[in-house]
RODRENDREN-939537 format. One record per atom (N, C-alpha, C, O): residue number from 1; atom name; y, x, z. Coordinates in steps of 0.001 Angstrom, whole numbers, padded with zeros to 6 digits, m for minus. Atoms other than C-alpha are relative to their C-alpha. Layout:
N
+-----+------+---------+---------+---------+
:   n : atom :      yy :      xx :      zz :
+-----+------+---------+---------+---------+
: NUM :   CA :       Y :       X :       Z :
...
+-----+------+---------+---------+---------+
***
This chain:
115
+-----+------+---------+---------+---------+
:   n : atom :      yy :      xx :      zz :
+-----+------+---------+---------+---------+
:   1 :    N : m000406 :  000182 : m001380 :
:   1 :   CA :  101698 :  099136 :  087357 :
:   1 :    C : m001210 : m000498 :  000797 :
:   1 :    O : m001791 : m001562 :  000585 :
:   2 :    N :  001401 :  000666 : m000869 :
:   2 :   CA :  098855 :  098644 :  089728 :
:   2 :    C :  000477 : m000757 :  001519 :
:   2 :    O :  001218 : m000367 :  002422 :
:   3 :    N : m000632 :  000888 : m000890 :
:   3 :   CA :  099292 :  095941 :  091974 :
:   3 :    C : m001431 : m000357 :  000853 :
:   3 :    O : m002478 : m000643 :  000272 :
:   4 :    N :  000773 :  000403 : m001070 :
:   4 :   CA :  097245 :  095256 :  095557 :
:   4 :    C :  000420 : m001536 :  000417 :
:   4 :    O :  001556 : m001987 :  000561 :
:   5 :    N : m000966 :  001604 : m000448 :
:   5 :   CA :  097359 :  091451 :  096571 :
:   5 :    C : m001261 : m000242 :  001117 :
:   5 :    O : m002478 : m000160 :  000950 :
:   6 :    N :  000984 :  000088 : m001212 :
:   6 :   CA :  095776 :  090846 :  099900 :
:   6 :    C :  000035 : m001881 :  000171 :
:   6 :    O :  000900 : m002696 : m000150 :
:   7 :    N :  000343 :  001762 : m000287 :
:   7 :   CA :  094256 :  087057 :  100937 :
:   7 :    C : m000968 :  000127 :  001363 :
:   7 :    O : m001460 :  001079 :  001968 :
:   8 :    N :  000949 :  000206 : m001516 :
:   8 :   CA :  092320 :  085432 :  103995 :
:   8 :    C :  001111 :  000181 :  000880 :
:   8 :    O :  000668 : m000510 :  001798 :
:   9 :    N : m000665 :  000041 : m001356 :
:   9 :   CA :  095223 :  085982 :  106662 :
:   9 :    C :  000437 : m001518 :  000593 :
:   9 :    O :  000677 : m002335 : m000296 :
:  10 :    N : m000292 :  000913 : m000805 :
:  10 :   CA :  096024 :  083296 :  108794 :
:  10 :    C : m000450 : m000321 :  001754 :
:  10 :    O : m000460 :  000640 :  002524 :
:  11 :    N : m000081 : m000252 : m001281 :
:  11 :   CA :  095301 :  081831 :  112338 :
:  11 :    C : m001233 : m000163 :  000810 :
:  11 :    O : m001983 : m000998 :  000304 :
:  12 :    N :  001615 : m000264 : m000368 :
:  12 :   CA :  092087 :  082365 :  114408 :
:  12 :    C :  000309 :  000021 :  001439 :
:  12 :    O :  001410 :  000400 :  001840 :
:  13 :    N : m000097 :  000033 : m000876 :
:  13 :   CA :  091179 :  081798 :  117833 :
:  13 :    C : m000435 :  001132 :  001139 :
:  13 :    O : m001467 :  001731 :  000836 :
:  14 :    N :  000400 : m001248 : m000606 :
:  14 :   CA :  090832 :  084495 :  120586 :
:  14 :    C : m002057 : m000338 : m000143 :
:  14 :    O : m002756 : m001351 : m000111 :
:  15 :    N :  001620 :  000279 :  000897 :
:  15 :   CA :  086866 :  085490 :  119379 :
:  15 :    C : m000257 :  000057 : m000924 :
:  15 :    O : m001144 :  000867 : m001196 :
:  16 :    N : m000020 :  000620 :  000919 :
:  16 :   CA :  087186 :  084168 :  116516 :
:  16 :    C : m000210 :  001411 : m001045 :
:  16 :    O : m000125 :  002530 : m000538 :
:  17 :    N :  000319 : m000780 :  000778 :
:  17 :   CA :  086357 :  086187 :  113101 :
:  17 :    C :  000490 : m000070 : m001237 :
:  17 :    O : m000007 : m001028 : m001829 :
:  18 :    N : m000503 :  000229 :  001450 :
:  18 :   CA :  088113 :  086491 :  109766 :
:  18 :    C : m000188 :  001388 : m001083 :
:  18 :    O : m000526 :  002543 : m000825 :
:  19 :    N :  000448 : m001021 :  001196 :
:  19 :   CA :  087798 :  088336 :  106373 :
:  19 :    C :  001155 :  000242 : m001040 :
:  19 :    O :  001618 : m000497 : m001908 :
:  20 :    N : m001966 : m000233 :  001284 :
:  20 :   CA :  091160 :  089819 :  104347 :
:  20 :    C : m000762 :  000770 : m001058 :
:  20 :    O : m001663 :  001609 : m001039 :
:  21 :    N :  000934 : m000679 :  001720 :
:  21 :   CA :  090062 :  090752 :  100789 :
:  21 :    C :  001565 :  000477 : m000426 :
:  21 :    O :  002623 : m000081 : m000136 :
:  22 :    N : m000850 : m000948 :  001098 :
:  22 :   CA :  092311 :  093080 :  098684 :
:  22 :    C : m000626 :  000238 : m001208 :
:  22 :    O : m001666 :  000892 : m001282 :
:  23 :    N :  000234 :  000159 :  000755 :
:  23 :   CA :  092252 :  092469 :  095368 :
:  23 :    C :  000838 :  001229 : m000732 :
:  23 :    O :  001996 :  001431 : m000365 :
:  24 :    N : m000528 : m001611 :  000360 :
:  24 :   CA :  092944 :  096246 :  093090 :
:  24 :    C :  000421 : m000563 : m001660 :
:  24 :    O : m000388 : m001253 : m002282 :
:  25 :    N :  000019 :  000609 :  001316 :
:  25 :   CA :  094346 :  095363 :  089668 :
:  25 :    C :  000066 :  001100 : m000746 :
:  25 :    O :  001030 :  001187 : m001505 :
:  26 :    N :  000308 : m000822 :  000532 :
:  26 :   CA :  092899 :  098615 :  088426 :
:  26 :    C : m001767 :  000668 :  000497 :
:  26 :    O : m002511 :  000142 :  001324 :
:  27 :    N :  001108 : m000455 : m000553 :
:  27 :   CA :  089838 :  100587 :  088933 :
:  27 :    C : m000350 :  000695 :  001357 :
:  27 :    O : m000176 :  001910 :  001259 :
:  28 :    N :  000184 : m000620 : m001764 :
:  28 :   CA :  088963 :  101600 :  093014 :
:  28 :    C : m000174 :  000767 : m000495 :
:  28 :    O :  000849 :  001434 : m000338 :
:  29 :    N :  000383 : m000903 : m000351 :
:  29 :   CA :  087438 :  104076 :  091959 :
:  29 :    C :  000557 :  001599 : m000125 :
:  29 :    O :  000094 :  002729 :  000031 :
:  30 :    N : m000884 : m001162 :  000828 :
:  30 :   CA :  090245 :  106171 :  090603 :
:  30 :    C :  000545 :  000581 :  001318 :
:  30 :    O :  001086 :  001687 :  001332 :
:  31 :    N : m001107 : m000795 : m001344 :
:  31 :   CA :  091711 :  106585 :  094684 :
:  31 :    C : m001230 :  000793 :  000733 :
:  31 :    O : m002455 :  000751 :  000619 :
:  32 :    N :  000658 : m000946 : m000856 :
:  32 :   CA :  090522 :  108890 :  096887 :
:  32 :    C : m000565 : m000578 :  001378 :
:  32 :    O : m001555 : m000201 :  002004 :
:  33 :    N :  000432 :  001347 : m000971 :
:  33 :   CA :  090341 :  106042 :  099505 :
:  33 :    C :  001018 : m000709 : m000042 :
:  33 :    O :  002079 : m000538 : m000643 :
:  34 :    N : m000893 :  001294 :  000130 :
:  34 :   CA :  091684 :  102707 :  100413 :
:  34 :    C : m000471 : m000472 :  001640 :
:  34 :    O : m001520 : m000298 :  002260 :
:  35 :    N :  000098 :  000007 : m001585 :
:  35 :   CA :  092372 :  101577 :  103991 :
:  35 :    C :  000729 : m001882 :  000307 :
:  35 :    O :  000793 : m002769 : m000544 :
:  36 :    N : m000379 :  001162 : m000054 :
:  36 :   CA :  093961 :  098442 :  105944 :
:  36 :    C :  001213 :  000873 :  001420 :
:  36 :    O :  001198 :  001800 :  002230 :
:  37 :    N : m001080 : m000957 : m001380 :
:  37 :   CA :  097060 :  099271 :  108293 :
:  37 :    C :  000940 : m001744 :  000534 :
:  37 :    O :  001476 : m002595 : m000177 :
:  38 :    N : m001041 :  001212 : m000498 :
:  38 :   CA :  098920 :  096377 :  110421 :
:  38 :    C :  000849 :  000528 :  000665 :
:  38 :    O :  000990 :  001608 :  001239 :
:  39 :    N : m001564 : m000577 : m000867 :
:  39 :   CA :  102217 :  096062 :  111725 :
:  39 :    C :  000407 : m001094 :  000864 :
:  39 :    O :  000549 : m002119 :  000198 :
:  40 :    N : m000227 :  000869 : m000742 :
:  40 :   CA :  103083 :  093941 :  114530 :
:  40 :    C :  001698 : m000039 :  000326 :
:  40 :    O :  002243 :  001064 :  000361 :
:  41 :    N : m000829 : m000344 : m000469 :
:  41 :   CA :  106427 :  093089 :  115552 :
:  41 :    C :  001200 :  000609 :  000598 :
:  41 :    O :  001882 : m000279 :  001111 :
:  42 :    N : m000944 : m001045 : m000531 :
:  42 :   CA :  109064 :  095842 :  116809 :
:  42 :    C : m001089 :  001298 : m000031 :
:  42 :    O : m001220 :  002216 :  000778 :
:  43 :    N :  001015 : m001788 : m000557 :
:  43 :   CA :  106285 :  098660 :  116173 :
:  43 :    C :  000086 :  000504 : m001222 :
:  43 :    O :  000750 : m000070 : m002085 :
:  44 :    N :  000280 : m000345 :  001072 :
:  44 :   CA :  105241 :  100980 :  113575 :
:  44 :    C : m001228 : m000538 : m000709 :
:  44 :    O : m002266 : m000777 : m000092 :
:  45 :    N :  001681 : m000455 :  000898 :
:  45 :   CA :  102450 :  100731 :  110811 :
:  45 :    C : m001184 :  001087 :  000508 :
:  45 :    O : m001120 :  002297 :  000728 :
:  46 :    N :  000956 : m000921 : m000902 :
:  46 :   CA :  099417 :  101962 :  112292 :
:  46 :    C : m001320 : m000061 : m001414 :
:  46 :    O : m001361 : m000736 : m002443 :
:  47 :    N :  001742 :  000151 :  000840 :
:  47 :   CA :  095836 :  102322 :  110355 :
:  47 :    C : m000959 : m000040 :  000905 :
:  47 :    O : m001481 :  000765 :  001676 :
:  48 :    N :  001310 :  000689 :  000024 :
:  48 :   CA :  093410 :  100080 :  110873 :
:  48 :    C : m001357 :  000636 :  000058 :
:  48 :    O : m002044 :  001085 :  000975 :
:  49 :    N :  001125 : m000653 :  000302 :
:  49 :   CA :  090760 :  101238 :  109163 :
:  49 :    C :  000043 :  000628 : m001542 :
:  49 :    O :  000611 :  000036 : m002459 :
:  50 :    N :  000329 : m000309 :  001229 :
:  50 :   CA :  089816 :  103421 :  106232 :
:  50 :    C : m000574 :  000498 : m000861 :
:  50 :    O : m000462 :  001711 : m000680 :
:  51 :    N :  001437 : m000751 :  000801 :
:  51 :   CA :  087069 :  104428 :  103458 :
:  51 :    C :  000690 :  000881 : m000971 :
:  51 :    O :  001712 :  000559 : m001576 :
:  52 :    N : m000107 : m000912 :  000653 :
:  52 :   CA :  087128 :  107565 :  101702 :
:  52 :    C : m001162 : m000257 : m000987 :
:  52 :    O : m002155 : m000847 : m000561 :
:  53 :    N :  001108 :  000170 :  000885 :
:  53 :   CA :  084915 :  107568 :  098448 :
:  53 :    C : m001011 :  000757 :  000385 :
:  53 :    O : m001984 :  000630 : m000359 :
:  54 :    N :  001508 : m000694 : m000083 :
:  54 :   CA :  082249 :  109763 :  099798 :
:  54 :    C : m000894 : m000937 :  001266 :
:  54 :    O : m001957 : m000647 :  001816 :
:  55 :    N :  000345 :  001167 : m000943 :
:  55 :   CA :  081795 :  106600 :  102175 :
:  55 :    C :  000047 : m000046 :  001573 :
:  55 :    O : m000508 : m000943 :  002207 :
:  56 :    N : m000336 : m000259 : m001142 :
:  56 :   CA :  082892 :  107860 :  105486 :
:  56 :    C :  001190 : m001064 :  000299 :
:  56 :    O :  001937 : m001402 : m000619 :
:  57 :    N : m001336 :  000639 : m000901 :
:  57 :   CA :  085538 :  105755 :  107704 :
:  57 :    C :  000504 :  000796 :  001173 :
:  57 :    O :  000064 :  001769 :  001785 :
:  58 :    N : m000466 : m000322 : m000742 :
:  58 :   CA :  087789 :  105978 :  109737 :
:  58 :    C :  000603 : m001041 :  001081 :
:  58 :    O :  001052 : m001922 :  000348 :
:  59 :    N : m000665 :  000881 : m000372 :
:  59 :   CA :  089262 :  103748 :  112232 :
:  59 :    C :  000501 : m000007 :  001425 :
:  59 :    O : m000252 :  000447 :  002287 :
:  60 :    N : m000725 :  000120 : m000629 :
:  60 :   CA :  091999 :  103030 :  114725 :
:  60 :    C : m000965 : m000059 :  001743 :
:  60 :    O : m001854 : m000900 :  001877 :
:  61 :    N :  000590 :  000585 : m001687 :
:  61 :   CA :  090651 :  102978 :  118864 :
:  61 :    C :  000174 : m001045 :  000305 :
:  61 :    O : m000595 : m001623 :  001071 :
:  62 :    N : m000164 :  001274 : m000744 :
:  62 :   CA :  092420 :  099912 :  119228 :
:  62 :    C : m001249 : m001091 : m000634 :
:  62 :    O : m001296 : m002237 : m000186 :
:  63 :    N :  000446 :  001176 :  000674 :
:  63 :   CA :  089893 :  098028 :  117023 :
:  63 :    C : m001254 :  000203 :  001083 :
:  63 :    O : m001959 : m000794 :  001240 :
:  64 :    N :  001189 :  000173 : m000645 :
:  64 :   CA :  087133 :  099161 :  119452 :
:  64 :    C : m001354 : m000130 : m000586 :
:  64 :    O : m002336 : m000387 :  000110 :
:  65 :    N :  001571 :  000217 :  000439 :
:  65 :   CA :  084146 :  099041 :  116786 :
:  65 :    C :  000151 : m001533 : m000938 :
:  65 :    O : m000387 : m001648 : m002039 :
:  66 :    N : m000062 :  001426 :  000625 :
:  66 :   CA :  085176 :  094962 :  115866 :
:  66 :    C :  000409 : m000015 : m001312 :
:  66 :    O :  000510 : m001119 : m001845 :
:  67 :    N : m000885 : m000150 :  001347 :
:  67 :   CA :  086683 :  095913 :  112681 :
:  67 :    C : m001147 :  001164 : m001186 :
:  67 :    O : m001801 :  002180 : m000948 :
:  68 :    N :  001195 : m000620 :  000508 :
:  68 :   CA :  084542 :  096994 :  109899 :
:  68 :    C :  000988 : m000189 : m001976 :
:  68 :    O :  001513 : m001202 : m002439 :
:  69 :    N : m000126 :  000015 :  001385 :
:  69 :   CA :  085541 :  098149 :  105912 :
:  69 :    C : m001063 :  000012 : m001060 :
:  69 :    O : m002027 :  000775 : m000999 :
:  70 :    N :  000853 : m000590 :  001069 :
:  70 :   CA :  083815 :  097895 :  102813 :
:  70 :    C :  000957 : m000238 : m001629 :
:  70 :    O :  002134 : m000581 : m001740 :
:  71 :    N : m000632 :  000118 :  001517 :
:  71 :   CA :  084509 :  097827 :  098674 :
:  71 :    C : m000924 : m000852 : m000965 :
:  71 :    O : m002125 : m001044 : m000774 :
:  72 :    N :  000937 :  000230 :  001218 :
:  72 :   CA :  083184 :  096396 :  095722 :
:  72 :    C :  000452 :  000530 : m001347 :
:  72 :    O :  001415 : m000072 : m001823 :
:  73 :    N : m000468 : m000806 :  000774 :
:  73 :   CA :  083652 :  098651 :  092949 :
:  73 :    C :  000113 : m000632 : m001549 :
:  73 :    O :  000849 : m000359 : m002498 :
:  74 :    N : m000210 :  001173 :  001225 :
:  74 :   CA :  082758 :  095747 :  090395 :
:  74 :    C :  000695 : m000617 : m000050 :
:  74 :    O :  001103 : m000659 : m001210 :
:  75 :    N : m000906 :  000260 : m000252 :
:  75 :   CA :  085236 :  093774 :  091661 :
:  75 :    C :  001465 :  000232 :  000384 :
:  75 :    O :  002325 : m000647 :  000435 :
:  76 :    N : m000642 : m000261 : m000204 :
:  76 :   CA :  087585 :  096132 :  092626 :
:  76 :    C :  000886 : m000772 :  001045 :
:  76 :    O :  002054 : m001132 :  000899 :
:  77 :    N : m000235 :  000317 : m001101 :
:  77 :   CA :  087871 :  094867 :  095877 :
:  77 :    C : m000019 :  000442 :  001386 :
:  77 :    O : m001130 :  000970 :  001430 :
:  78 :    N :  000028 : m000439 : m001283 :
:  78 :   CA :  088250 :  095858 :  099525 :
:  78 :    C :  000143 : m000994 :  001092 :
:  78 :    O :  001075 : m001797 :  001091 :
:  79 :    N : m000008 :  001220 : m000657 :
:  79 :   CA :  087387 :  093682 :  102325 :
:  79 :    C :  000237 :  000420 :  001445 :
:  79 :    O : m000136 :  001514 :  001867 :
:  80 :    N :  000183 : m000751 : m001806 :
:  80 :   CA :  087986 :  094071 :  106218 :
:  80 :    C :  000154 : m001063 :  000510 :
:  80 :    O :  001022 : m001932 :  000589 :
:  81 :    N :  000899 :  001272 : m001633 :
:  81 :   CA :  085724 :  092040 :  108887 :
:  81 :    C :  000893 :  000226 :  000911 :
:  81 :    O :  001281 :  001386 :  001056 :
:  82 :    N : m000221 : m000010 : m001224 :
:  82 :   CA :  087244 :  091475 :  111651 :
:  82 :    C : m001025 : m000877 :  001183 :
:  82 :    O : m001710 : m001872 :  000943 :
:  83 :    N :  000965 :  000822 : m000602 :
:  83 :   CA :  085385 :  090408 :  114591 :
:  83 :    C :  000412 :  000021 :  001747 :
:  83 :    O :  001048 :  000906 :  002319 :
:  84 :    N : m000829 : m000329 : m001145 :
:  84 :   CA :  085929 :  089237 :  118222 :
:  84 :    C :  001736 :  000237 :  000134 :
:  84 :    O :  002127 :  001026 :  000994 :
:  85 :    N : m001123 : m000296 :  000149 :
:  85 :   CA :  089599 :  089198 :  117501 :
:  85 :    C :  000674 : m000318 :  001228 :
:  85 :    O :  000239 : m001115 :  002059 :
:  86 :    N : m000647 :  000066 : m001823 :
:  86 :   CA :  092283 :  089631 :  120671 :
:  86 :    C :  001446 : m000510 : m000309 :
:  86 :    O :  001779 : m000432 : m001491 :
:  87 :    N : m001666 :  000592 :  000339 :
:  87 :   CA :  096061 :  088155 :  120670 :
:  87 :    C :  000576 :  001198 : m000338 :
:  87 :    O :  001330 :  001167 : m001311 :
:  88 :    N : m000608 : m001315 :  000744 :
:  88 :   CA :  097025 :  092051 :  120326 :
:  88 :    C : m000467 : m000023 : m001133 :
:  88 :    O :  000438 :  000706 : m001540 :
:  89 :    N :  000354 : m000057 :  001694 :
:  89 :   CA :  095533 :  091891 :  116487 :
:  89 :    C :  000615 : m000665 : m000455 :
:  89 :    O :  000309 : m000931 : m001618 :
:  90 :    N : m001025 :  000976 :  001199 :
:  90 :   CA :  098203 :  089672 :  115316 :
:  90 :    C :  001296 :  000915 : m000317 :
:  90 :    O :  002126 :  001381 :  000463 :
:  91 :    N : m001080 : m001281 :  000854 :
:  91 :   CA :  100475 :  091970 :  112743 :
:  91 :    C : m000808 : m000725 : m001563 :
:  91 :    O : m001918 : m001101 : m001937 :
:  92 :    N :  000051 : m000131 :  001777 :
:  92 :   CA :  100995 :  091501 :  108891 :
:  92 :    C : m001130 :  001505 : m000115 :
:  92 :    O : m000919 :  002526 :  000540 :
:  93 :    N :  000967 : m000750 :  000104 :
:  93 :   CA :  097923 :  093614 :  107871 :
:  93 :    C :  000290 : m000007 : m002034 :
:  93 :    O :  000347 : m000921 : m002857 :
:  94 :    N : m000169 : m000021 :  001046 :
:  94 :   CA :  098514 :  095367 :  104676 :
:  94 :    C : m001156 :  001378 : m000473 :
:  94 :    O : m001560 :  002377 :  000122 :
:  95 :    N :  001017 : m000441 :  000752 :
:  95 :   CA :  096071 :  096522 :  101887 :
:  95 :    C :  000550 :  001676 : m000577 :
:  95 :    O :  001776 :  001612 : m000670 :
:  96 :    N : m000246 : m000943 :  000821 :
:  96 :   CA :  096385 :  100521 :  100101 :
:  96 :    C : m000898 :  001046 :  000016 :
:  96 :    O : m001888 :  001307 :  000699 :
:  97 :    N :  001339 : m000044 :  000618 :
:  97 :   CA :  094882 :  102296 :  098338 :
:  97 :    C :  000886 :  002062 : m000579 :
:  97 :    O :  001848 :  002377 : m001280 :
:  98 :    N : m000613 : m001623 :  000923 :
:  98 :   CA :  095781 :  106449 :  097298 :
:  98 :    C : m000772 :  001188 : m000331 :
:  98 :    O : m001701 :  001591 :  000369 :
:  99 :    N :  000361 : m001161 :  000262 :
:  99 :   CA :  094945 :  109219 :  095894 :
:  99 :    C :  000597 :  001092 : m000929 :
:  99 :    O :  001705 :  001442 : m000522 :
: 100 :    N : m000890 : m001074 :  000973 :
: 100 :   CA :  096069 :  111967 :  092974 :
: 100 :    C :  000570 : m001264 : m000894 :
: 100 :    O :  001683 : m001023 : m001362 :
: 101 :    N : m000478 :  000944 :  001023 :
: 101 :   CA :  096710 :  108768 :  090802 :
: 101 :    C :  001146 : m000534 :  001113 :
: 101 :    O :  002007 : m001152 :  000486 :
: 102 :    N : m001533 :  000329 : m000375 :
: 102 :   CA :  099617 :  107929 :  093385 :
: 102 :    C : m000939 : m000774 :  001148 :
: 102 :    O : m002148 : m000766 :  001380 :
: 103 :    N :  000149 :  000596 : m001204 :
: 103 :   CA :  099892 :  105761 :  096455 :
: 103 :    C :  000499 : m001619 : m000123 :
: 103 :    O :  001640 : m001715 : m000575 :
: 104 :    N : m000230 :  001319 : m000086 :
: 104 :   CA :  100138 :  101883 :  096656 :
: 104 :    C : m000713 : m001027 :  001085 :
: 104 :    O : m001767 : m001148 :  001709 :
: 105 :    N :  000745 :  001126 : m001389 :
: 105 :   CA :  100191 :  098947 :  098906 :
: 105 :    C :  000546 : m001174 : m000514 :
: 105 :    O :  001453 : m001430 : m001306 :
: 106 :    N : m000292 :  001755 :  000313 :
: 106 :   CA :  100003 :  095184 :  098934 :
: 106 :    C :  000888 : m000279 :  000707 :
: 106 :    O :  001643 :  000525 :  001253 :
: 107 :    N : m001620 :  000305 : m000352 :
: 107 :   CA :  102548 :  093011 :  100107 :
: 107 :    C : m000399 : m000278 :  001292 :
: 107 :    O :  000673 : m000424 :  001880 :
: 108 :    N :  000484 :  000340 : m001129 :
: 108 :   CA :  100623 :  092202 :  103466 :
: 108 :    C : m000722 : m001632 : m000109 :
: 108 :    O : m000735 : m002405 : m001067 :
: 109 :    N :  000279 :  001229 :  000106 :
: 109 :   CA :  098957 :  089167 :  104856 :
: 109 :    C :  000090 : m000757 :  001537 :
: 109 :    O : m000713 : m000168 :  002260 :
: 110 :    N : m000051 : m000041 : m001290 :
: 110 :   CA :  099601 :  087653 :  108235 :
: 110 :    C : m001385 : m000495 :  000654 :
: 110 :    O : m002155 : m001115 : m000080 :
: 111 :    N :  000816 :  000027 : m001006 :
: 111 :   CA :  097081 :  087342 :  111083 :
: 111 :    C :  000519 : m000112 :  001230 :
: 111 :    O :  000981 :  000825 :  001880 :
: 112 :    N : m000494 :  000123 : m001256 :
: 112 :   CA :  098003 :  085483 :  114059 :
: 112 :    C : m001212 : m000399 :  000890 :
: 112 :    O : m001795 : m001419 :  000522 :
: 113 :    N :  001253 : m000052 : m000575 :
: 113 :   CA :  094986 :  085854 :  116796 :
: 113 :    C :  000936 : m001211 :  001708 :
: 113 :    O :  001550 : m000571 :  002562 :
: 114 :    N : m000144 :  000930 : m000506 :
: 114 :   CA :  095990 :  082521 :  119112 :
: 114 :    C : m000518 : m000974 :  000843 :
: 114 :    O : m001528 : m001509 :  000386 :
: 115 :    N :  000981 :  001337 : m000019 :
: 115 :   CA :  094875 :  079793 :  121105 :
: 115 :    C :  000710 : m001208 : m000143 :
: 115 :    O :  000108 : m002282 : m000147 :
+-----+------+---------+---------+---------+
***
């Protein structure tokens, strides 16, 4: 069973900068990519941002550039900068990860952008 467990969410001030790590309890390198998607409130799941293994991204307009992915393939980790954060960026932000080996996601992590 491969399990995603996301950390780092909590509360930050408008500006302010935080770092959510996703922890892969298998090998990254088996997906085809692995992304970050938040959900705010009364909305849908949107995507964030997300890396494909040939190292291309992708990412949402709303992040404007402030939002940045990377991996560590030794660690089997995935991390996403945030930067400049706005009171619209507060949503449970959840970790996944898919490819031919199947599709999985973490349980989320919250991010409330505040003053």
């Amino acid at each position: 069973q491969v399990q995603l467990v996301e950390s780092g969410g909590g509360l930050v001030q408008p500006g302010g900068s935080l770092t959510l790590t996703c922890t892969v309890s298998t090998d990254i390198s088996r997906f085809t990519a692995v992304g970050w998607f938040r959900q705010a409130p009364g909305t849908e799941r949107e995507l964030v941002i997300g890396l494909i293994a040939t190292g291309s991204t992708k990412s949402a307009d709303t992040t404007d550039g402030r939002f940045t992915i990377s991996r560590d393939n030794v660690k089997n980790t995935v991390y996403l900068q945030m930067y400049n954060l706005k009171p619209e960026d507060t949503a449970v932000y959840y970790c996944k990860a898919w490819g031919s080996v199947g599709t999985y996601w973490g349980q989320g992590t919250q991010v409330t952008v505040s003053s």
